[in-house]
Residue frames relative to the residue before (quaternion, step in Angstrom):
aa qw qx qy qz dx dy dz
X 1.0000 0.0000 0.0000 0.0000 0.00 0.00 0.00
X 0.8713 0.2049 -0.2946 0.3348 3.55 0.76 -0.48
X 0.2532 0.6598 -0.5614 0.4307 3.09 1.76 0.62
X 0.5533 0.6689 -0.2296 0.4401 3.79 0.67 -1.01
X 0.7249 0.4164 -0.2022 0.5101 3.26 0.66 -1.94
X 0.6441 0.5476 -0.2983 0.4430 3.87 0.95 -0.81
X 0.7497 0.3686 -0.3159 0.4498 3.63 0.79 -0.59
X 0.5309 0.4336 -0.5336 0.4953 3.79 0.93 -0.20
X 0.8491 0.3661 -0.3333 0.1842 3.57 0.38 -0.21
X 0.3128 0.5913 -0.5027 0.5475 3.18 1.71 0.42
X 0.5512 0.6848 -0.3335 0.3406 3.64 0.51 -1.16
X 0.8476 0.1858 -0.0778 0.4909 3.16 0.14 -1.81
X 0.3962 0.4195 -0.6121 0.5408 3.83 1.18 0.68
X 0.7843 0.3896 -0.4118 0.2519 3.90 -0.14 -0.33
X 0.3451 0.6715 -0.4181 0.5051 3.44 1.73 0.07
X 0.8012 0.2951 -0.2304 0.4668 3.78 0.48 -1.36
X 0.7447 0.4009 -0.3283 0.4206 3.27 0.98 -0.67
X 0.6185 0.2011 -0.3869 0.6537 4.31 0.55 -0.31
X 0.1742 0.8165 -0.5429 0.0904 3.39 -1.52 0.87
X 0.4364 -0.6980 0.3696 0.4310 3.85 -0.40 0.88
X 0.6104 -0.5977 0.4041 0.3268 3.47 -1.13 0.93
X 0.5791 0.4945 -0.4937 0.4200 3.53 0.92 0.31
X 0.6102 0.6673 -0.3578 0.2331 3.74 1.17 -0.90
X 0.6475 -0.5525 0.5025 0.1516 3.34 -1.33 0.83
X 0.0804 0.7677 -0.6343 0.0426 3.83 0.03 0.81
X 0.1361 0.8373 -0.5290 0.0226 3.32 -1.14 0.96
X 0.2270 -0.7683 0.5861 0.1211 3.57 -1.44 0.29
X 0.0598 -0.8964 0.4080 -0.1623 3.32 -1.33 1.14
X 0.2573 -0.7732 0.5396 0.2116 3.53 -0.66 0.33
X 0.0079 0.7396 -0.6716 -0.0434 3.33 -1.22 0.54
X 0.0253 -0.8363 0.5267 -0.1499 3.35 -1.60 1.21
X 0.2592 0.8604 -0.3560 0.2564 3.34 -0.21 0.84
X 0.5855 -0.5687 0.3562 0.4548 3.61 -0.91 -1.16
X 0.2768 -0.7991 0.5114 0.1527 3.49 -0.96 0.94
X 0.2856 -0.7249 0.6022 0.1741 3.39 -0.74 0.84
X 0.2241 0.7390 -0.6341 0.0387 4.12 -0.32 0.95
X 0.0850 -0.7582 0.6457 -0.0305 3.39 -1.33 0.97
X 0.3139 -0.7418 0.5863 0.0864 3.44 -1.06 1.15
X 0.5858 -0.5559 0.2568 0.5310 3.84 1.23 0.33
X 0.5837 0.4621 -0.4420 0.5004 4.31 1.05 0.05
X 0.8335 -0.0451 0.3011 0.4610 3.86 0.27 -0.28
X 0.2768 -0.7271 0.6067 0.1631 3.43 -0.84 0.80
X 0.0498 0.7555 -0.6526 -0.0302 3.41 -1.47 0.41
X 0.7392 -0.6156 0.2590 0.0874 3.13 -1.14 0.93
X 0.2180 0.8540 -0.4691 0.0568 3.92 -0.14 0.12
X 0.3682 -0.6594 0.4849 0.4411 3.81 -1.30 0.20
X 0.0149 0.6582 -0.7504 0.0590 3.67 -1.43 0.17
X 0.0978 -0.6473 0.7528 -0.0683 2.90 -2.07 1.00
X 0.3468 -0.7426 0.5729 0.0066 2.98 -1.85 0.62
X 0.0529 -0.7148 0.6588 0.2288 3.89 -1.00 -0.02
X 0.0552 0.6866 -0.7191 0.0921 3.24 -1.34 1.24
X 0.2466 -0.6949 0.6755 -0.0091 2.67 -1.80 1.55
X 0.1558 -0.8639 0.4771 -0.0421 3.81 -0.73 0.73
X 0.1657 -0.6855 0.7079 -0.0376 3.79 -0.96 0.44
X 0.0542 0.6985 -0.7111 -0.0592 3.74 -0.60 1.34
X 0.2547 -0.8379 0.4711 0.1053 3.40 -0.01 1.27
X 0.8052 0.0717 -0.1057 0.5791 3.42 1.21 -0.48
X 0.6285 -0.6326 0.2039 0.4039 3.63 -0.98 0.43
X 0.6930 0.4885 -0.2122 0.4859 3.26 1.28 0.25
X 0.7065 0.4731 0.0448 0.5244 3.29 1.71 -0.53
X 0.0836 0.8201 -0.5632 0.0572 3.44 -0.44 0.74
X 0.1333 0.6076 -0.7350 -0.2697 3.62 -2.06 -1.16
X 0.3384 -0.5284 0.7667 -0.1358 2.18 -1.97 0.99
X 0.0743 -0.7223 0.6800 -0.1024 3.27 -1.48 1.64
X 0.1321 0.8426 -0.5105 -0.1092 3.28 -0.14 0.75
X 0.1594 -0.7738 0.5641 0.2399 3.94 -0.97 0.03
X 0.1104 -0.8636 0.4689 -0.1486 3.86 -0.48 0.97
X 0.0402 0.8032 -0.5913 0.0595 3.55 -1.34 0.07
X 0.3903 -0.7493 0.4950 0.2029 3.58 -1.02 0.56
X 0.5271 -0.4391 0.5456 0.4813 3.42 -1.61 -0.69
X 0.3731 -0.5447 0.5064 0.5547 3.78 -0.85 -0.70
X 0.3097 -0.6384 0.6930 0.1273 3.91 -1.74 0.68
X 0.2316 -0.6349 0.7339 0.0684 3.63 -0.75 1.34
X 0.2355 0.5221 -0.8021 0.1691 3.77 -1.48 0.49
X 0.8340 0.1534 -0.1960 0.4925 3.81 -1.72 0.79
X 0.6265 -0.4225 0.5575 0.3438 3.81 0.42 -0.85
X 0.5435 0.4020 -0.3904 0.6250 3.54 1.75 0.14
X 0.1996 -0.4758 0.8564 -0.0201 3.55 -1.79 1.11
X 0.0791 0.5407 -0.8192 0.1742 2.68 -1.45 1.98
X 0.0568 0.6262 -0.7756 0.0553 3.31 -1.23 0.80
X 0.4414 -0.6011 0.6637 0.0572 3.40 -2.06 0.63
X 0.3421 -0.8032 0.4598 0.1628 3.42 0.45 1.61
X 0.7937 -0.0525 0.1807 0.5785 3.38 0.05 -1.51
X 0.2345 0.6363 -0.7331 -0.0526 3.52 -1.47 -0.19
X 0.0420 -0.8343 0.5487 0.0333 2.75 -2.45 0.76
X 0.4040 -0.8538 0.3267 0.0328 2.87 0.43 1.65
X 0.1415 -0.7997 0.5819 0.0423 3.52 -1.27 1.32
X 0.0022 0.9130 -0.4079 -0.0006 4.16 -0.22 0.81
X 0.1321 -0.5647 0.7964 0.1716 3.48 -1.08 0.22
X 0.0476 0.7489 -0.6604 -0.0257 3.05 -1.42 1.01
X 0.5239 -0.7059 0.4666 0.0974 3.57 -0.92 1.09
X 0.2728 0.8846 -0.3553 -0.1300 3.33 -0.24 0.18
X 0.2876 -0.8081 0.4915 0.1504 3.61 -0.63 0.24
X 0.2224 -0.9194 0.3123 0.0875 3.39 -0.17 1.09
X 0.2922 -0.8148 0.4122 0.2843 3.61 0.58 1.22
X 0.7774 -0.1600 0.0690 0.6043 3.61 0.72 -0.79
X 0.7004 -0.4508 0.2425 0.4974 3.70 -1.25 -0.39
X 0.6602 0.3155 -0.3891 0.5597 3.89 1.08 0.26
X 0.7956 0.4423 -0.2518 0.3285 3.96 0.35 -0.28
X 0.1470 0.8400 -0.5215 0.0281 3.91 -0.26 0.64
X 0.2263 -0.6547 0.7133 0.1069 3.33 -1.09 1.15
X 0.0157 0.7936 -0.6025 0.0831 3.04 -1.81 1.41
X 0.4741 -0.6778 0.4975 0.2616 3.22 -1.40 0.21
X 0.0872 -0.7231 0.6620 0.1768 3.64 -1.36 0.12
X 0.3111 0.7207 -0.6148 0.0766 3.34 -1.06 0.84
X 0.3084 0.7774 -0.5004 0.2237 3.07 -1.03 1.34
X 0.5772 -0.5998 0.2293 0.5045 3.83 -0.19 -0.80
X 0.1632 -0.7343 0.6338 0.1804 3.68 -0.52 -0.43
X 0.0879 -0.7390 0.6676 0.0210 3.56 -0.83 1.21
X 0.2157 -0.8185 0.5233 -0.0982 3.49 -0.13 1.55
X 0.3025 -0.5821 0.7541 0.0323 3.84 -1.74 0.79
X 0.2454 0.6596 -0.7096 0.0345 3.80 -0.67 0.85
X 0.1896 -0.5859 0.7618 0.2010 3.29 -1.98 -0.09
X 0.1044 -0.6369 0.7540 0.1226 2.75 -1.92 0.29
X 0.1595 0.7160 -0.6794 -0.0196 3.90 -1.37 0.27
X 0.2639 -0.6562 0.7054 0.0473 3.35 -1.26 1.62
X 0.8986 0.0008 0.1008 0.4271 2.98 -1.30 1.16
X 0.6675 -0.5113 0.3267 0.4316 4.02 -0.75 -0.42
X 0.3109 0.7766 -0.4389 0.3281 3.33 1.12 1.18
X 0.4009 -0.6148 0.4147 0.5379 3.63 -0.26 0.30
X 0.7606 -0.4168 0.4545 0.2030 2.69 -2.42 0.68
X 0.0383 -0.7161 0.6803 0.1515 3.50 -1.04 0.85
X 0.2071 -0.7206 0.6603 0.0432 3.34 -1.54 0.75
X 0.0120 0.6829 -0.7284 0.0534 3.66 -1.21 0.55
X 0.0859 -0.7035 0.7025 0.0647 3.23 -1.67 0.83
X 0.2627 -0.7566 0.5988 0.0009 3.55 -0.51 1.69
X 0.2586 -0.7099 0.6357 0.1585 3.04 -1.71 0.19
X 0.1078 0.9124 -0.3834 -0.0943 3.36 0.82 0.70
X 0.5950 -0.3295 0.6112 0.4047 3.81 -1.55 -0.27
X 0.3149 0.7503 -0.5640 -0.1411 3.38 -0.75 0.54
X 0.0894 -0.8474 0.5227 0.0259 3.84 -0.91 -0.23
X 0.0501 0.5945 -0.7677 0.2338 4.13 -1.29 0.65
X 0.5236 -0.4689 0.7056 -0.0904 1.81 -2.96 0.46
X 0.1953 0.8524 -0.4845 -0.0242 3.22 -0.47 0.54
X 0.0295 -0.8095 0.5418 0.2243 4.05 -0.64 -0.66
X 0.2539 -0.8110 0.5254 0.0427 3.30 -1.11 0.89
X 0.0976 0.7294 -0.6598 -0.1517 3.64 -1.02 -0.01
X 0.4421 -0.6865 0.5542 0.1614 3.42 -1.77 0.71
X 0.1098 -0.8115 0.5726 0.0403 2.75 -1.35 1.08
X 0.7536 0.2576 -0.0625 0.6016 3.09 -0.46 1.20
X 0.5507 -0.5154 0.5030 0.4221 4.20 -1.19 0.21
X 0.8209 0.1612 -0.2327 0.4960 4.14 0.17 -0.53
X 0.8134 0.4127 -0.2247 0.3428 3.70 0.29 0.07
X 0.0654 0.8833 -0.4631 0.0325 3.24 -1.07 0.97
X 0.3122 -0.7977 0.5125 -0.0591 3.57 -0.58 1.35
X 0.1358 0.6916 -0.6099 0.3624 3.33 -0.66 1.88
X 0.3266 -0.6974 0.6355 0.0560 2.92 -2.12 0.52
X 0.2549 -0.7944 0.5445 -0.0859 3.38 -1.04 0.80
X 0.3623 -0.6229 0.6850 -0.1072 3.27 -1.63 1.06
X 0.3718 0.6811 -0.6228 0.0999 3.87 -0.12 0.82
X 0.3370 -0.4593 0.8062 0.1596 3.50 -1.98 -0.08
X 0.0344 0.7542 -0.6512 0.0772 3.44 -0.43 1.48
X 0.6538 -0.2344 0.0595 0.7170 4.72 1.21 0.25
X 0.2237 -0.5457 0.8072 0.0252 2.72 -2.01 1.04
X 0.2443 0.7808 -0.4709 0.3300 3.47 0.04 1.08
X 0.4673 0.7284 -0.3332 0.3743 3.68 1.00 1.19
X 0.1753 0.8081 -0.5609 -0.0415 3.57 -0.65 1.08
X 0.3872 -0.7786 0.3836 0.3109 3.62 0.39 0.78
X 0.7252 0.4085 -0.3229 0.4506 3.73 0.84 -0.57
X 0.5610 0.5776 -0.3882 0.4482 3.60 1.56 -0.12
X 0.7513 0.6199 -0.2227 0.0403 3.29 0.90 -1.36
X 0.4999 0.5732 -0.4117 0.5020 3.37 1.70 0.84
X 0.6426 0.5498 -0.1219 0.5196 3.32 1.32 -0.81
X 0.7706 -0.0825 0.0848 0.6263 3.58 -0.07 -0.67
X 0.0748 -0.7229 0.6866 0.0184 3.96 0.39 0.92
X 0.1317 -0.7275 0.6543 -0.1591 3.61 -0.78 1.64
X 0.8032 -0.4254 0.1912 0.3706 3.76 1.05 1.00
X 0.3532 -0.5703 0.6248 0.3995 3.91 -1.51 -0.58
X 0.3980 -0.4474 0.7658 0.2344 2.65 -2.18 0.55
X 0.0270 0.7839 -0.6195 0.0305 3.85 -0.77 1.19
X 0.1162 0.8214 -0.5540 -0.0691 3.30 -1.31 0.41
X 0.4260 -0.7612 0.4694 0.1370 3.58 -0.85 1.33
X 0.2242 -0.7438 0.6263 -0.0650 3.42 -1.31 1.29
X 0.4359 0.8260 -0.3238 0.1512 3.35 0.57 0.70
X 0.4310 -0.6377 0.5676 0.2921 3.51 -1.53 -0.19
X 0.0880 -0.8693 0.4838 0.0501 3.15 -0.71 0.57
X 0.0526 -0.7183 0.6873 0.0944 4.11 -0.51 0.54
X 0.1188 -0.7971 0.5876 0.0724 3.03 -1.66 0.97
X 0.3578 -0.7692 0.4697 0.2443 3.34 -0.86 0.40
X 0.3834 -0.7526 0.4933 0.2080 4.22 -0.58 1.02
X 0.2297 0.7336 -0.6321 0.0975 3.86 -0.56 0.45
């Protein structure tokens, strides 16, 4: 699986990095709210991301992003999502010449913790499915300014999660500004 997980991501680095001289290369920041749950109850947190991108065709993009949260206390458990780095194809559909609705689908290879109470820290690194929605408008010739819907792991079993801790279930609420180059 992660021999696999390694070639979609050489892959989608050669999407952003060989490109027709017409393609769109961008960079970006995302920020917002993370949704992480250890299987008792989600709870809320901020996190951000850098993502770099290559719509290589007018319908059709990737998108690498690399990210990380705060930590989210709920029950006496601190879960926080150390790192993640995210691999996409993104669809897109262009409502007009400033507004695009899109898709994300790809994987996310993800760092969580988890600590109950003053127990050591559990950690897992997952390799999840991940996927969202999102919609953008431009502003201006190099910049663009949008929101988003992802599923970055669904990876939760509440009666495991002292015992064999098998990761978060996270999801990203965010804004996002991009830069055009």
């Amino acid at each position: 699986m992660i021999k696999y997980a390694h070639l979609l991501a050489i892959f989608s680095a050669l999407f952003i990095c060989i490109s027709p001289a017409r393609a769109e290369n961008y960079s970006g920041i995302g920020l917002g709210l993370f949704q992480l749950d250890a299987g008792v109850g989600k709870k809320s947190t901020f996190g951000t991301f850098l993502q770099l991108g290559n719509d290589f065709m007018p319908y059709l993009g990737a998108e690498i992003r690399v990210g990380t949260t705060a930590k989210a206390t709920k029950n006496n458990e601190k879960m926080q999502m150390e790192w993640l780095v995210a691999h996409y194809l993104k669809p897109k559909f262009d409502v007009s010449d400033d507004f695009v609705l899109y898709g994300l689908a790809g994987f996310a290879v993800n760092h969580t913790s988890l600590q109950v109470s003053t127990a050591n820290k559990l950690k897992k690194t997952n390799i999840s499915l991940s996927y969202g929605i999102g919609a953008q408008a431009s502003i201006g010739d190099h910049f663009r300014l949008g929101a988003e819907w992802v599923r970055y792991a669904r990876k939760t079993d509440a009666a495991l999660r002292t015992t064999s801790f098998q990761g978060l279930s996270a999801d990203g609420f965010v804004g996002t500004l991009q830069y055009l180059f």
